[in-house]
N, C-alpha and C positions, 0 to 999 in steps of 0.2 A: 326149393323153388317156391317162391312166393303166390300165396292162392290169387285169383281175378281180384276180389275186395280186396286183400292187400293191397295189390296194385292201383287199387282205383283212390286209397286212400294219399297217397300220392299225388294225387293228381288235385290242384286248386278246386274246381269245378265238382269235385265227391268228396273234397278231403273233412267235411265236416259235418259228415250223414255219418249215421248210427252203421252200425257193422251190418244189420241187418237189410239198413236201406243198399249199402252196399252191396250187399249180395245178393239183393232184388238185381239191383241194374245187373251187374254181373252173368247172372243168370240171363239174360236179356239180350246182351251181345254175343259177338262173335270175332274169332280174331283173325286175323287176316293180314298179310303179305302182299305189298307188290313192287314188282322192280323199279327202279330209277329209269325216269320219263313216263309213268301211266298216269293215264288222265281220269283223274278218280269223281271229278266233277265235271262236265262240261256247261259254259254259258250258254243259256238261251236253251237248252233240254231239259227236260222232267228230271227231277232226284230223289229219288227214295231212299236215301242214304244215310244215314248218322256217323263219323268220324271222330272217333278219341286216337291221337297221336299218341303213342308208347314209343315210336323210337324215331328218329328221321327225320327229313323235312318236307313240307312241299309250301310251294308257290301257289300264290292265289293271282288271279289275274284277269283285271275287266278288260276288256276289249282291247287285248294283245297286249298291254302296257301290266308289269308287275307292282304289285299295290303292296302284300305283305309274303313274309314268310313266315310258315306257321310250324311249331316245335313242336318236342316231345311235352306233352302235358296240354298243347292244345285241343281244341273242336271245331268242328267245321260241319257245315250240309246241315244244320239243323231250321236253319229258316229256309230256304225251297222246299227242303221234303214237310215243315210242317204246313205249309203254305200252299203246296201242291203247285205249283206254278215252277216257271223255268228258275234255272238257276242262272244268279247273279254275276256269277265271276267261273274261269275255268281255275280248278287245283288239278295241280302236277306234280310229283314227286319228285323232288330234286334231288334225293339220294332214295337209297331205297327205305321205305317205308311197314314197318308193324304197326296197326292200330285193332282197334275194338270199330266193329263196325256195329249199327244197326238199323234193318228194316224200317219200313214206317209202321210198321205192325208192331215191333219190337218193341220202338220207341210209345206207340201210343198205348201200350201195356202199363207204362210207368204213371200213369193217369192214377192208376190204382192207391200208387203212393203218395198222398198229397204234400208231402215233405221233399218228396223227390221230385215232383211237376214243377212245386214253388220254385224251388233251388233251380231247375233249368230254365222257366221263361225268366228269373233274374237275370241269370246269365244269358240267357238270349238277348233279353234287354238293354243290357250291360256291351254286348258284341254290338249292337244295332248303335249305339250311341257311338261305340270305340270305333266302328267303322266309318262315322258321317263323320267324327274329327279327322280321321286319316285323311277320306275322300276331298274336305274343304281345305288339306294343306297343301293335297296336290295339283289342283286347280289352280 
C-alpha cells in the first residue's frame, strides 16, 4: 500500500515537492469518504475545507447550473476557506468519493513550508484564472 506522500506525488499539484515537503502536507490531512450525492461544499455558506480528489467525481455548480467536473487528482475549497467568506459554487459527489481533506487550521500549517505555500497560491492562481475562462464561455 502506497504511503500519503506517495500518493500525493501523483498528484499534479505535489507531484514536484521534495518527499519531505510531501510528507509535511501528508501529515496535515485527513482522509475521508463520502457517498454519491453529499454536498461537500455548499454556495453561499462558510468552508473550512480543503479537498484533494484520490478517487471519484464531483460536480461543481453556481447557482443550480453545472460549470465543471472535478477528477481524481483534482482540488477544490481552497479559495472560500482561505478567504473565509462564502462559498462560490456548490460541489456534489457524482459518484462516490475518497479524498484528502483539510481544516483551515490544517491547511494554514503549511505556511511553515515556503515551498509548499508558493506551489498552492500558484495553483490557486492558476484555478482562479482557469475558472474566469470557463465562466466567460458560458456566458
Amino acid at each position: 500500500m502506497a504511503s500519503p506522500a506517495d500518493v500525493l506525488k501523483e498528484l499534479p499539484l505535489f507531484a514536484d515537492l521534495s518527499r519531505k515537503d510531501r510528507e509535511t502536507i501528508a501529515s496535515l490531512m485527513d482522509e475521508a469518504s463520502f457517498p454519491q450525492g453529499s454536498t461537500l461544499i455548499a454556495q453561499g455558506q462558510p468552508n473550512d475545507r480543503f479537498f484533494v480528489l484520490l478517487e471519484g467525481e464531483a460536480d461543481v455548480n453556481i447557482s443550480g447550473q453545472l460549470r465543471q467536473t472535478q477528477k481524481a487528482g483534482t482540488f477544490f475549497g481552497e479559495i472560500s476557506m482561505q478567504r473565509g467568506g462564502a462559498a462560490t459554487a456548490t460541489v456534489v459527489a457524482r459518484t462516490p468519493v475518497r479524498a484528502y481533506v483539510m481544516s483551515k487550521k490544517q491547511f494554514g500549517a503549511l505556511a511553515k513550508s515556503p515551498e509548499v505555500a508558493s506551489r498552492l497560491q500558484a495553483a490557486i492562481g492558476d484555478r482562479l484564472a482557469h475558472d474566469r475562462l470557463v465562466l466567460s464561455w458560458h456566458e
